[in-house]
PADO-236744 format. One record per residue (C-alpha): x, y, z; residue in one letter. Coordinates in steps of 0.5 Angstrom, whole numbers, plus 500, padded with zeros to 3 digits. Layout:
N
<east:X north:Y up:Z aa:a>
...
***
This chain:
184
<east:490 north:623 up:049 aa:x>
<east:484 north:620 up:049 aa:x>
<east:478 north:626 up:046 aa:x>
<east:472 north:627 up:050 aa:x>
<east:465 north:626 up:046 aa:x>
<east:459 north:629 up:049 aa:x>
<east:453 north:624 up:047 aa:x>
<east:446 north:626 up:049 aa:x>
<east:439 north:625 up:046 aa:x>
<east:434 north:632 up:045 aa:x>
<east:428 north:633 up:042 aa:x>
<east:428 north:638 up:036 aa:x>
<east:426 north:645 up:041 aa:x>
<east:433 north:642 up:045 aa:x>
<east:430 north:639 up:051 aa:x>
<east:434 north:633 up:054 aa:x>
<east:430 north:630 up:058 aa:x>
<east:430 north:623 up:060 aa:x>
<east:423 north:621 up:060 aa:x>
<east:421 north:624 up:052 aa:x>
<east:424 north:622 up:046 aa:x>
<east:425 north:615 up:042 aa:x>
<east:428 north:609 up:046 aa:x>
<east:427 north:603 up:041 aa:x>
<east:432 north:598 up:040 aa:x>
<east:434 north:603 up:035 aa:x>
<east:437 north:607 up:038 aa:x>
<east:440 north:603 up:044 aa:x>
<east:443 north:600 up:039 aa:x>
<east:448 north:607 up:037 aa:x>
<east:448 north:609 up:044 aa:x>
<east:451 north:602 up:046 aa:x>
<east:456 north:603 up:039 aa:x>
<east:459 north:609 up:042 aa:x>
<east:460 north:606 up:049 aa:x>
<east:464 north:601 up:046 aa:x>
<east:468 north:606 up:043 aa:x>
<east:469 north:609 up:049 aa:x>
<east:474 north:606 up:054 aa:x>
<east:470 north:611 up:060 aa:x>
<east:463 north:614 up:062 aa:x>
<east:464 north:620 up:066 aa:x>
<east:457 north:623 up:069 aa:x>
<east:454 north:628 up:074 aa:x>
<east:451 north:625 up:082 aa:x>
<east:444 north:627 up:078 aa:x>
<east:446 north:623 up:072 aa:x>
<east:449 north:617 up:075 aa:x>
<east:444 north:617 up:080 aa:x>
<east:439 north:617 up:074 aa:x>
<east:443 north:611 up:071 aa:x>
<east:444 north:607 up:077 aa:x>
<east:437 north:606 up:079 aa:x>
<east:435 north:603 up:073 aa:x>
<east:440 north:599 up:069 aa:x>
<east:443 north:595 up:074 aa:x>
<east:437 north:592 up:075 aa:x>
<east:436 north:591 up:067 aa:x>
<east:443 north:588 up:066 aa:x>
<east:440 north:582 up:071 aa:x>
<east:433 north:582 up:068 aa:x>
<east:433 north:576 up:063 aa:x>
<east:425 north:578 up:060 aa:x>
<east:429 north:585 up:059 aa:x>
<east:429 north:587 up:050 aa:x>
<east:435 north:585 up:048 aa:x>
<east:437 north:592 up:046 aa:x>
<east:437 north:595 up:053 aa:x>
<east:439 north:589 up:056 aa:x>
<east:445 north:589 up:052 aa:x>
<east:446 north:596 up:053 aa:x>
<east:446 north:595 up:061 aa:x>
<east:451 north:589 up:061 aa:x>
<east:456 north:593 up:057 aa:x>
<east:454 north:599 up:062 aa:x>
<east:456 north:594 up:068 aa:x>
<east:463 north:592 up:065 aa:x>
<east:465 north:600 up:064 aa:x>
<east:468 north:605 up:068 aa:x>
<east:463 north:610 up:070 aa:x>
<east:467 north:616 up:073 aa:x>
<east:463 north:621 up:077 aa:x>
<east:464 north:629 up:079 aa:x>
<east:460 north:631 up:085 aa:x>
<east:462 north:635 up:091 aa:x>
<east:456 north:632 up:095 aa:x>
<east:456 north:624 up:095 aa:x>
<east:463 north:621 up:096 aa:x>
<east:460 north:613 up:096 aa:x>
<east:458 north:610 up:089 aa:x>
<east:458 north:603 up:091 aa:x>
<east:455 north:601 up:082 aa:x>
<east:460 north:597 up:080 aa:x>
<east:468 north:600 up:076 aa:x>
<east:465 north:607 up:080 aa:x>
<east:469 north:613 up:080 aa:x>
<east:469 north:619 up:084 aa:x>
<east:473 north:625 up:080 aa:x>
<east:477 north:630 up:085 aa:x>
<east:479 north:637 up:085 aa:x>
<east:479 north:641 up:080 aa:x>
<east:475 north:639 up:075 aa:x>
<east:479 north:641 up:069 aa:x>
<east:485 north:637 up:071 aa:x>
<east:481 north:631 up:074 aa:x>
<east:477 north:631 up:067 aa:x>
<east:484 north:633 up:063 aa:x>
<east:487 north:627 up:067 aa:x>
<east:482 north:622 up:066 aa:x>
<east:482 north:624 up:058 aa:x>
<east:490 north:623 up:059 aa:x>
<east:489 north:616 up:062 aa:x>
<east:483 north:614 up:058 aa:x>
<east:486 north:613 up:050 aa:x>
<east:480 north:610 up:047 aa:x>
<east:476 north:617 up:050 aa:x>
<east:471 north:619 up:054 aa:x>
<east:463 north:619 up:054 aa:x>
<east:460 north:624 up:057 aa:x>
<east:452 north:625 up:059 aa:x>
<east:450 north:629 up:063 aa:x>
<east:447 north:635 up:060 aa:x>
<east:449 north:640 up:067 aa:x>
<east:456 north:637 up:067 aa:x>
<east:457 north:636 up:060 aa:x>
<east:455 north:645 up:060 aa:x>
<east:460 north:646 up:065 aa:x>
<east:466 north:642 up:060 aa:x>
<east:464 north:646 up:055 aa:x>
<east:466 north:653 up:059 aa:x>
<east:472 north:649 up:060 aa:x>
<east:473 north:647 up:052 aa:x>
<east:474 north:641 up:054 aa:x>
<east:469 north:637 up:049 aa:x>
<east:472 north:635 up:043 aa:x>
<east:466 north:632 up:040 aa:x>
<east:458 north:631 up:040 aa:x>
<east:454 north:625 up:038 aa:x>
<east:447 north:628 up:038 aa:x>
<east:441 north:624 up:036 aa:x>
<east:435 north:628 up:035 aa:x>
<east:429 north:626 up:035 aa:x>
<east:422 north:628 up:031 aa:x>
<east:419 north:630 up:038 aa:x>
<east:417 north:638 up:040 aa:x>
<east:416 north:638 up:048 aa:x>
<east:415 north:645 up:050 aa:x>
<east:419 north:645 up:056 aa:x>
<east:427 north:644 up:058 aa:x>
<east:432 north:643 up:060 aa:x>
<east:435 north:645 up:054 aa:x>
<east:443 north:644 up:052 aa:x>
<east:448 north:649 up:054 aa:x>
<east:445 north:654 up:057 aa:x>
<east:448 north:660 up:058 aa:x>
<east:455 north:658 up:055 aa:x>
<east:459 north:663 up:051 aa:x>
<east:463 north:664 up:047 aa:x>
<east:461 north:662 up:041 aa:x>
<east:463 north:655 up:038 aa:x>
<east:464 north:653 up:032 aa:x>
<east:463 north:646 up:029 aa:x>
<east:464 north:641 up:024 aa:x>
<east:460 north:636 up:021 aa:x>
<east:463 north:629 up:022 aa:x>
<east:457 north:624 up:020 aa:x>
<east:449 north:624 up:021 aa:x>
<east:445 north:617 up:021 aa:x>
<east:437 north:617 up:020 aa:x>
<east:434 north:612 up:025 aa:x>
<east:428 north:608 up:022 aa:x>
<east:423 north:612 up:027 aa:x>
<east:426 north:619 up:024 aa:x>
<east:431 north:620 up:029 aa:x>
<east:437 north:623 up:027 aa:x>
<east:445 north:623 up:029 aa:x>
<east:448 north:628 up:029 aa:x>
<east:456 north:627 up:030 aa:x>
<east:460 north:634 up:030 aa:x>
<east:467 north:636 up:032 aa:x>
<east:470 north:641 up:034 aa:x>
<east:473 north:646 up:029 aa:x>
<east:481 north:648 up:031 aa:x>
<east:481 north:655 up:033 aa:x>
***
């Protein structure tokens, strides 16, 4: 069974906002390393549709920074699988709507995916947790305080306890965090 990694950038006050942070080359770069890693995508409708207005059109942009061309390329070619209970069309190429309960349909994909999962969506990547699905955190934190959210899993409890794997400073001070989590 593959494990299901939860990858995400935040700010240093938790906020996962899209729109603030570093994207250089840099971090394209790991973010496009962990894709590789992974031999499948799994968003929420308000991620996918985040992801599906930008990069299709960067994947097929020639003036495009290597880095974020290479990442949207990449992006085309893998398997995006996506909960949502309201949108039930996902014409982006090897789209995928998950069905039914969503901790079988998650455990299900995890069984079927050996090279693992990469999940980044802040609301959905909430819910695994609830759900002790997550098996592993990449988190690149970057050296910005924004003040507003939305942070990270808000509101989950119990308590999680984690062990540190690995961490990576980037050159523009980003740091990658690489947890797992601890045996109960």
């Amino acid at each position: 069974m593959g494990i299901l990694t939860f990858g995400l950038n935040v700010t240093l006050d938790g906020c996962c906002d899209h729109r603030v942070g570093i994207a250089d080359d840099e971090l394209h770069d790991y973010f496009t390393e962990l894709m590789d890693a992974a031999g499948a995508m799994l968003w929420g409708r308000v991620t996918y549709e985040l992801m599906e207005s930008a990069w299709p059109a960067v994947a097929r942009d020639e003036n495009a920074p290597r880095a974020m061309q290479e990442w949207a390329r990449k992006l085309e070619a893998k398997p995006k699988y996506v909960v949502s209970s309201t949108r039930r069309d996902f014409p982006w190429n090897n789209s995928f709507r998950i069905e039914g309960d969503l901790r079988a349909a998650v455990t299900q994909l995890k069984e079927k995916t050996p090279e693992g999962v990469l999940v980044g969506s802040p609301a959905l990547s909430a819910e695994l947790e609830r759900l002790g699905l997550i098996d592993e955190y990449r988190l690149v934190v970057h050296p910005v305080i924004t003040g507003h959210g939305p942070t990270l899993f808000q509101g989950v409890a119990p308590l999680r306890q984690l062990e540190l794997v690995s961490t990576q400073r980037m050159k523009s001070g980003q740091l990658a965090l690489h947890y797992r989590r601890k045996p109960s």
